[in-house]
C-alpha positions in Angstrom: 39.0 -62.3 -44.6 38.7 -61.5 -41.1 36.4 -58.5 -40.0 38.7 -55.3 -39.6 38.6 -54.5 -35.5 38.0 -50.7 -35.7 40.6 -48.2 -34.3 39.7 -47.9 -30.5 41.1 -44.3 -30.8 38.5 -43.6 -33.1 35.8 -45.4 -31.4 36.2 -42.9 -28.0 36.9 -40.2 -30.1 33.5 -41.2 -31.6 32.1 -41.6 -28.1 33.6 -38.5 -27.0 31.6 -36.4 -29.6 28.5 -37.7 -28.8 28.6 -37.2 -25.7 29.8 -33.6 -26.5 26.5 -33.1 -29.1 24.3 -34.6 -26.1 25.8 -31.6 -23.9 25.4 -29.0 -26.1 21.9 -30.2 -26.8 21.2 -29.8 -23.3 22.6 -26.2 -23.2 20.7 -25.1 -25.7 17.3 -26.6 -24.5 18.1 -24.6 -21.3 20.0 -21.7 -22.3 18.4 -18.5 -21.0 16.9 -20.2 -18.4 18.4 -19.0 -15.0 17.4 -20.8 -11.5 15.2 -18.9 -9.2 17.6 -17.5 -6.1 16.5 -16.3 -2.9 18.1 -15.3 0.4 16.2 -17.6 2.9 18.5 -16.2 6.0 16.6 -13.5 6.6 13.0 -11.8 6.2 12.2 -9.5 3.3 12.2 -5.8 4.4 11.5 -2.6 3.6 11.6 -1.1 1.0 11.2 -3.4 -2.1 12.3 -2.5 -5.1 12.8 -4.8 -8.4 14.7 -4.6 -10.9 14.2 -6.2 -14.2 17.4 -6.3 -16.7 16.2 -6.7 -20.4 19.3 -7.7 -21.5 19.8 -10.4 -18.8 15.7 -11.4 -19.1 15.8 -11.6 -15.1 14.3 -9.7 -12.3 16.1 -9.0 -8.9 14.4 -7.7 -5.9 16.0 -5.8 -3.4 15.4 -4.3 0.0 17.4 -2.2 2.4 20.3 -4.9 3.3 20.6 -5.8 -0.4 18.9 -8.1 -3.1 16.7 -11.0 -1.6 15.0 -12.7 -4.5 15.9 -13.4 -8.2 14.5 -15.1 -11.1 14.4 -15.1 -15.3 11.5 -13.5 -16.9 10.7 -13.2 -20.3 9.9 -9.9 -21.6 8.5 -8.1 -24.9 9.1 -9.9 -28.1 10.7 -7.8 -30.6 7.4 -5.5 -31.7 6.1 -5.2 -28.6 9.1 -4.8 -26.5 8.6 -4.1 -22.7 9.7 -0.6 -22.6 12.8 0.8 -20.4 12.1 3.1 -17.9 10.5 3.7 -14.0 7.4 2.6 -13.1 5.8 1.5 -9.6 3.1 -1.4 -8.8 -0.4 0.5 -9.0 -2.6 -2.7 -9.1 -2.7 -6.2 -7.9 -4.8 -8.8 -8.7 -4.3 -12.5 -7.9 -6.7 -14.3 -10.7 -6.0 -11.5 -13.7 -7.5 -12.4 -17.4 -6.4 -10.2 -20.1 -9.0 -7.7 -21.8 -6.3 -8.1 -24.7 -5.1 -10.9 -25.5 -7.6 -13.8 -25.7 -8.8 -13.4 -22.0 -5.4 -15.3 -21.3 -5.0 -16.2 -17.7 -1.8 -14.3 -16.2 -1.8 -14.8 -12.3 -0.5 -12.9 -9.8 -0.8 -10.0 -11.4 0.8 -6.8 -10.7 0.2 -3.6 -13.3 2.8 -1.1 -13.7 0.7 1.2 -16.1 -3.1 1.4 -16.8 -2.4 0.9 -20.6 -1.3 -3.0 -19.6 2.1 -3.5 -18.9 2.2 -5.6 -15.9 4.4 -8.4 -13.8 2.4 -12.3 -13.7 3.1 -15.5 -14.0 3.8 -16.9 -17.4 5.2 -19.3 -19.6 9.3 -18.8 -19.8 10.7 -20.0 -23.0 14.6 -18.6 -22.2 14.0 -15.2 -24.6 11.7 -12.3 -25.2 8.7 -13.3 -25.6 5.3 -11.8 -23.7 3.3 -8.9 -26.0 5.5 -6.4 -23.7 4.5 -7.6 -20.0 7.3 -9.4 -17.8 6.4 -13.1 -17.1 8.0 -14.7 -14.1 7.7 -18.2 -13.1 4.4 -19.4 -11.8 6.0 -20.2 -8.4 7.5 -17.2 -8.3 5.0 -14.6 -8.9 2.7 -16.0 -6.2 5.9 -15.3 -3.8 6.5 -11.9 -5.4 2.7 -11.4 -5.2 2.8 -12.0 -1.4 5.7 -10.1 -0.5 4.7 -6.8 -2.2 2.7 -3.9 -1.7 0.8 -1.5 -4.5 3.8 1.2 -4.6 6.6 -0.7 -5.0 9.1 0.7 -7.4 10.1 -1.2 -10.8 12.6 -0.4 -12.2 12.9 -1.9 -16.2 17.0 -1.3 -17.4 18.0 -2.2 -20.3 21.4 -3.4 -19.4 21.6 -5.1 -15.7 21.5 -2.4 -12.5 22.0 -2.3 -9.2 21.3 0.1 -5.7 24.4 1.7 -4.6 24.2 3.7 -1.3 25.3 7.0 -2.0 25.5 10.5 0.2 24.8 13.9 -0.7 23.7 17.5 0.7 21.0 17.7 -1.8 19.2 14.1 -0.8 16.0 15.6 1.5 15.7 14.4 5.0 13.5 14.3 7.7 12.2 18.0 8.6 13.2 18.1 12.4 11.0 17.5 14.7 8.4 15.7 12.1 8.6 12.0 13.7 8.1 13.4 16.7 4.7 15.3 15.9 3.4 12.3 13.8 3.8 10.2 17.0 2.5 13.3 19.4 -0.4 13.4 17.1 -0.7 9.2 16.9 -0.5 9.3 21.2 -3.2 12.1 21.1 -5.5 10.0 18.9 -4.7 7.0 21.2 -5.6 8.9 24.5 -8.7 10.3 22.9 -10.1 6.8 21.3 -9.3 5.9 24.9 -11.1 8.9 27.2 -14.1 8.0 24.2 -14.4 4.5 24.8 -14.0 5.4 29.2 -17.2 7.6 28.2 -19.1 5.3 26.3 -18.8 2.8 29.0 -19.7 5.5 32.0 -23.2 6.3 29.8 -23.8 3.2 29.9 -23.2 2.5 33.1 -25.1 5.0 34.4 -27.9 4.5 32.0 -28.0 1.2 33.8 -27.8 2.8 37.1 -31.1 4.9 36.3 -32.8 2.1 35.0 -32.6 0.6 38.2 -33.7 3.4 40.1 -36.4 3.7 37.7 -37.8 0.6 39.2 -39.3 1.3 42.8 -40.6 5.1 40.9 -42.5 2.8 38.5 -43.9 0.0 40.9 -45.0 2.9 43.7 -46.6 4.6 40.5 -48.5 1.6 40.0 -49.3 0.6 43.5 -50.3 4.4 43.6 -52.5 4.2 40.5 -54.0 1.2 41.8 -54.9 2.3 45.6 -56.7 5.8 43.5 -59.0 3.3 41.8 -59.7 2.2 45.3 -60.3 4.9 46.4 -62.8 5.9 43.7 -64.4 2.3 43.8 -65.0 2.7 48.0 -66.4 6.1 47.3 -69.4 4.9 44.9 -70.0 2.2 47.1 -70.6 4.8 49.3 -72.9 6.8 47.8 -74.8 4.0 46.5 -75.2 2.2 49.9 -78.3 1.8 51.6 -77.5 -0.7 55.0 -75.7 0.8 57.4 -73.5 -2.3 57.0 -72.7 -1.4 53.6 -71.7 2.4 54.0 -69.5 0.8 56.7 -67.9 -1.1 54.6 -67.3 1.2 52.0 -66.2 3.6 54.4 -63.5 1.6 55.7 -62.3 0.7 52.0 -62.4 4.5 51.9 -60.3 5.3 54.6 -57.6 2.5 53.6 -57.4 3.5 50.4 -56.6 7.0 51.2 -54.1 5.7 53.7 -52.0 3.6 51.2 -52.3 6.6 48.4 -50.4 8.4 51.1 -48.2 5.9 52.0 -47.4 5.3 48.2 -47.5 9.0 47.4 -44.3 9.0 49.4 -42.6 6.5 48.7 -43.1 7.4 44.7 -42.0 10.8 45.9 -38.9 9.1 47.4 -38.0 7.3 44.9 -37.9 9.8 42.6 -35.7 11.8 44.4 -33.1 9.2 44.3 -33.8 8.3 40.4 -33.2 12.2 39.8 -29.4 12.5 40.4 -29.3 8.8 38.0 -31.0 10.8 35.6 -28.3 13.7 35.9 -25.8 11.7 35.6 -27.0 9.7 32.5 -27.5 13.4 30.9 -24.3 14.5 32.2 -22.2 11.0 31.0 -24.2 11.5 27.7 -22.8 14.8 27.0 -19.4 13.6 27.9 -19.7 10.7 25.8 -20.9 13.1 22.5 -18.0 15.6 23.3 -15.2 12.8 23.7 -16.5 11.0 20.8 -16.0 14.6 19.0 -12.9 15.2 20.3 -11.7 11.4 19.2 -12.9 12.2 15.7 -11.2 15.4 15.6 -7.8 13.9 17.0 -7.7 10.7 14.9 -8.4 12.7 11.7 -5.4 15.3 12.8 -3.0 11.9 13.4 -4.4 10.6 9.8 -4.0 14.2 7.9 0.3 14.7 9.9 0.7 10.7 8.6 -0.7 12.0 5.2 1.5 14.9 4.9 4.6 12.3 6.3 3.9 9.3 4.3 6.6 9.3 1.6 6.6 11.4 -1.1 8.1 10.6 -4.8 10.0 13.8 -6.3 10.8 14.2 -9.8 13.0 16.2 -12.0 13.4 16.7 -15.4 15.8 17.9 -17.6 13.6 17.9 -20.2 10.5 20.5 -18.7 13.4 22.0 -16.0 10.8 21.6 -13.5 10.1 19.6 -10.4 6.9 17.5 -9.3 6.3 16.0 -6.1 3.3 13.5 -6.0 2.5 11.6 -2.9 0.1 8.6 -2.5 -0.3 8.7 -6.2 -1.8 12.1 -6.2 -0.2 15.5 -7.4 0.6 17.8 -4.8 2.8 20.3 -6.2 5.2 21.6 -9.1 8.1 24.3 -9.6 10.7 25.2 -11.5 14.5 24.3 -10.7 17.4 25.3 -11.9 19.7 22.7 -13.7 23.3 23.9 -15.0 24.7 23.1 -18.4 20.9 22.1 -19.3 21.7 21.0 -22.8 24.3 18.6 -21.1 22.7 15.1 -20.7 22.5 13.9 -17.0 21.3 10.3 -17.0 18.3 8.6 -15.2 18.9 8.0 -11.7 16.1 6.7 -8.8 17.5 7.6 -5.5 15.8 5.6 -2.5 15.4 6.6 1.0 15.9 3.1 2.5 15.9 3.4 6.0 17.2 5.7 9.4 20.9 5.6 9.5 22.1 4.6 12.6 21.9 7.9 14.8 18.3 7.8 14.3 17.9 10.9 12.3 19.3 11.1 9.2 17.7 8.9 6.2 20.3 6.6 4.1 19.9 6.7 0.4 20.6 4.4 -1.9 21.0 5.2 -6.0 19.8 3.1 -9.5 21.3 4.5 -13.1 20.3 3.9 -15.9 20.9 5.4 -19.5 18.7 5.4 -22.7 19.6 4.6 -26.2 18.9 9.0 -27.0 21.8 10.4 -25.1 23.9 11.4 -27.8 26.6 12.9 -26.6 26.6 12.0 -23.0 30.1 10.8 -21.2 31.5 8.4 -19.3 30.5 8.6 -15.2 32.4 7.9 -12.1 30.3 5.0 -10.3 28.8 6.9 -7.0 31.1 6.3 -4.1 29.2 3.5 -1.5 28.9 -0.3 -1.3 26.9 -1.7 -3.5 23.3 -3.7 -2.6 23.7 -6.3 -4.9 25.2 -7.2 -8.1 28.0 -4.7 -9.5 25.8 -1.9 -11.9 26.8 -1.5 -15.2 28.5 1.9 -16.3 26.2 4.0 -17.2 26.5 6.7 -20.3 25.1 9.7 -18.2 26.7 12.0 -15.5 27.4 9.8 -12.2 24.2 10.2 -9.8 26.4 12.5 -7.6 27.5 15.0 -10.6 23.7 15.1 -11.7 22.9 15.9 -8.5 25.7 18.5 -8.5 24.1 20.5 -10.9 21.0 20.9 -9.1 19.4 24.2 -7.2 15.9 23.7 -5.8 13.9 26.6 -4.5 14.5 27.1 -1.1 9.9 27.4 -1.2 10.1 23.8 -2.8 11.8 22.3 -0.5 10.1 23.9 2.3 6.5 22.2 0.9 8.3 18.9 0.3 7.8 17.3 3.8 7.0 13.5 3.6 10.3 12.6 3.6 10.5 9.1 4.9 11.8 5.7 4.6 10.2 4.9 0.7 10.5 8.3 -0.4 12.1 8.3 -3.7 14.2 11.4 -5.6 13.7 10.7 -9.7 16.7 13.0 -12.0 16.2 12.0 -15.6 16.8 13.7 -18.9 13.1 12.4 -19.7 9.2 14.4 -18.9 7.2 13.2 -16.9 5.4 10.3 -19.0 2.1 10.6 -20.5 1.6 7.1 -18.5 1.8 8.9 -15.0 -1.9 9.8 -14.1 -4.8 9.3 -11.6 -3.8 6.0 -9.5 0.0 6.0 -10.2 3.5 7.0 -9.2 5.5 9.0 -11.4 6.4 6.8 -14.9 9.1 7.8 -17.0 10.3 5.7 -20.0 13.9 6.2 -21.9 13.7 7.4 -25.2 16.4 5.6 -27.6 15.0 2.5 -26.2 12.2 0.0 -28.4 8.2 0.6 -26.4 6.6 -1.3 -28.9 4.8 -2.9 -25.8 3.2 0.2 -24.7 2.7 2.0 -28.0 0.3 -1.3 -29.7 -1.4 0.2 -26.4 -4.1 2.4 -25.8 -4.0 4.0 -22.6 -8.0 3.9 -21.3 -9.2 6.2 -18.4 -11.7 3.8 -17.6 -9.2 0.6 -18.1 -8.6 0.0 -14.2 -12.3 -0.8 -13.5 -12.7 -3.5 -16.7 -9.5 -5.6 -15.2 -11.0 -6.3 -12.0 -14.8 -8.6 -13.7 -15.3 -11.7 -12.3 -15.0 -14.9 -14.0 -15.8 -18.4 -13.6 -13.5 -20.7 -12.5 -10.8 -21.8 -14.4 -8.3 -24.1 -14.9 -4.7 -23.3 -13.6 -1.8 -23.8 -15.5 0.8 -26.1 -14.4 4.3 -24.6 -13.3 5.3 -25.7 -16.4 2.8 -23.7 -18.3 4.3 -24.9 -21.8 0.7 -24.7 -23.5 0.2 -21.4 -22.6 1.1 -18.6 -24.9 0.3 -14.8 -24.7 
């Protein structure tokens, strides 16, 4: 019996499958994993702010003109879940070893709270999977490490978010007149390091001056000194001579010695009188040296202390306490109570973001993030704030819409007097939430949504101390590869 030739329809329907199993093989083996994206068109500007989606397991960074770098991350397994919220970079280190975990090697470090949560490079296996830190590709977190500064805002969602630009009356801006006195006060401190530096060189000029005056003074004092010991040597050899020869000798030496003492008496005298107004004037460049050099320290510590009172601020308010905070170079500078209406309404978490001058030169533009936690019962469906978007279309969130929220808002009129750092960076926090436990000495303000799993930050034990035991030395070690598929943590 002849073989049986098999049905060719069968054999590529065969072929077909396989090949179908081989592609669905490969999806799986790289599902989750998302490329790394940037915008190489233009320069990263300011201000950064990332955004991680927990949902998505991917980090966007954004500045003023929109997002500029992207990449997957892999964030707390389910346990030890990185936890939702606001937080800022308050630490970088570029060779970081956990005090936690095993001494495991996560580079490129960037902390977001003293109790551990932090951005670094890490293995990515396409899910949830760090002990509540966000790993980021090797590559990656070396760029991101070089591109930001401590103070950067993160921003952890639990759905995907995005800055949309957004106007209102209650957004702070620029107190009149304040850019101006910061750069009155920066050309004061300019002209003064410059009169001190004029003075310094004038003293020493005319120190150098005297010094050569001082010169001829010294050599006639010598030559003077010298023609007196003469003149006491000729007079013993006259009192001891007995020749007649020899007390006219001695009184010829006599009579020339006295001769040059006078001669050198005046020309001392002389030369003195020329050194004098060089010694004036090094006394009087001297004194104008020490009161320029005071006046320089008194004008470049007024330009620092009107930059400190203008660097940006961060402003927080809170459903929760119905207060506001204001910190400013992660210090506390002030709190008061606001007034929020319908305060047992929900009104959503939203990070406003003065981004840069508009163009007329004076008024800041603002851009908006909002979120929503998993413990807003009740809370209802916003209207997306009106403005272009910077980046990828935000989710919906289940709060008020940043505008409304802002709506129901009445500062103090004294509180918004003090608040006068308002610049580019400057940041305006609403939030149903209190101020976290998490914001402290060394950090922006940190609030996290309740509703949502912080098993990553509650296995943790905030220390006071913690900052100073990240930062020991170690010997050297080996890096991973960009790969990094042996290295859990």
């Amino acid at each position: 019996m002849l073989p049986r030739i098999p049905n060719l329809a069968f054999v590529a329907g065969l072929a077909a499958a396989l090949a179908g199993s081989v592609n669905l093989a490969d999806a799986k083996t790289t599902r989750g994993r998302q490329p790394v994206e940037s915008i190489e068109s233009r320069a990263t500007g300011d201000p950064m702010l990332a955004i991680v989606s927990l949902r998505d397991q991917r980090i966007t960074v954004y500045d003023a003109k929109g997002w500029i770098l992207r990449s997957p991350v892999s964030s707390g397994q389910k346990g030890r879940e990185t936890p939702a919220g606001i937080f800022s970079v308050i630490q970088k280190v570029e060779d970081h070893y956990s005090n936690l975990y095993d001494d495991a090697f996560m580079p490129h470090m960037q902390r977001i709270t003293w109790s551990g949560i932090a951005l670094h490079g890490g293995v990515l296996p396409g899910y949830a999977a760090s002990h509540g830190c966000i790993r980021m590709p090797f590559d990656f977190a070396a760029r991101l490490f070089e591109e930001t500064a401590t103070g950067m805002r993160v921003i952890i969602a639990p759905n995907d978010v995005a800055p949309v630009e957004i106007v209102h009356p209650l957004l702070f801006q620029q107190k009149p007149g304040s850019a101006a006195m910061v750069a009155a006060r920066t050309a004061e401190a300019e002209e003064a390091v410059r009169k001190a530096v004029q003075a310094r060189l004038a003293a020493a000029t005319a120190f150098r001056e005297a010094t050569r005056a001082m010169v001829p003074v010294r050599a006639a004092e010598n030559l003077k000194l010298k023609a007196e010991a003469d003149l006491t040597a000729a007079e013993s050899a006259l009192g001891s001579a007995v020749s007649s020869k020899a007390k006219e000798q001695a009184e010829s030496a006599k009579e020339h010695a006295g001769a040059r003492i006078v001669e050198l008496q005046a020309q001392w005298e002389n030369a003195k009188l020329e050194l004098q107004p060089k010694l004036d004037a090094v006394t009087g460049a001297r004194e104008a040296a020490a009161a320029a050099e005071t006046a320089r320290a008194a004008a470049v510590e007024a330009a620092r202390q009107v930059s400190r009172e203008f660097e940006p601020v961060s402003v927080l308010i809170s459903r929760k306490t119905q207060r506001l905070y204001v910190r400013q170079a992660f210090e506390p500078i002030f709190e008061s109570p606001v007034t929020i209406a319908n305060s047992d309404r929900p009104i959503g978490t939203h990070i406003f973001t003065a981004m840069e001058r508009a163009t007329d030169g004076n008024n800041l533009r603002w851009s908006v993030v909002s979120m929503r936690g998993g413990g807003s019962p009740g809370a209802i469906e916003p209207q997306r704030p009106q403005g272009r978007t910077l980046g990828v279309e935000p989710s919906p969130a289940e709060s008020d819409s940043a505008g409304a929220a802002l709506d129901r808002i009445i500062i103090p009129q004294d509180a918004l007097d003090r608040i006068v750092g308002i610049a580019p960076r400057s940041s305006l926090i609403v939030t149903d939430e209190p101020v976290s436990s998490e914001t402290g000495k060394g950090t922006d303000f940190v609030v996290l949504l309740s509703g949502e799993p912080q098993g990553g930050i509650k296995t943790r034990r905030r220390s006071p101390g913690s900052e100073f035991r990240y930062a020991r030395q170690r010997l050297p070690y080996w890096r991973p590869p960009s790969a990094g598929r042996f290295w859990i943590w």
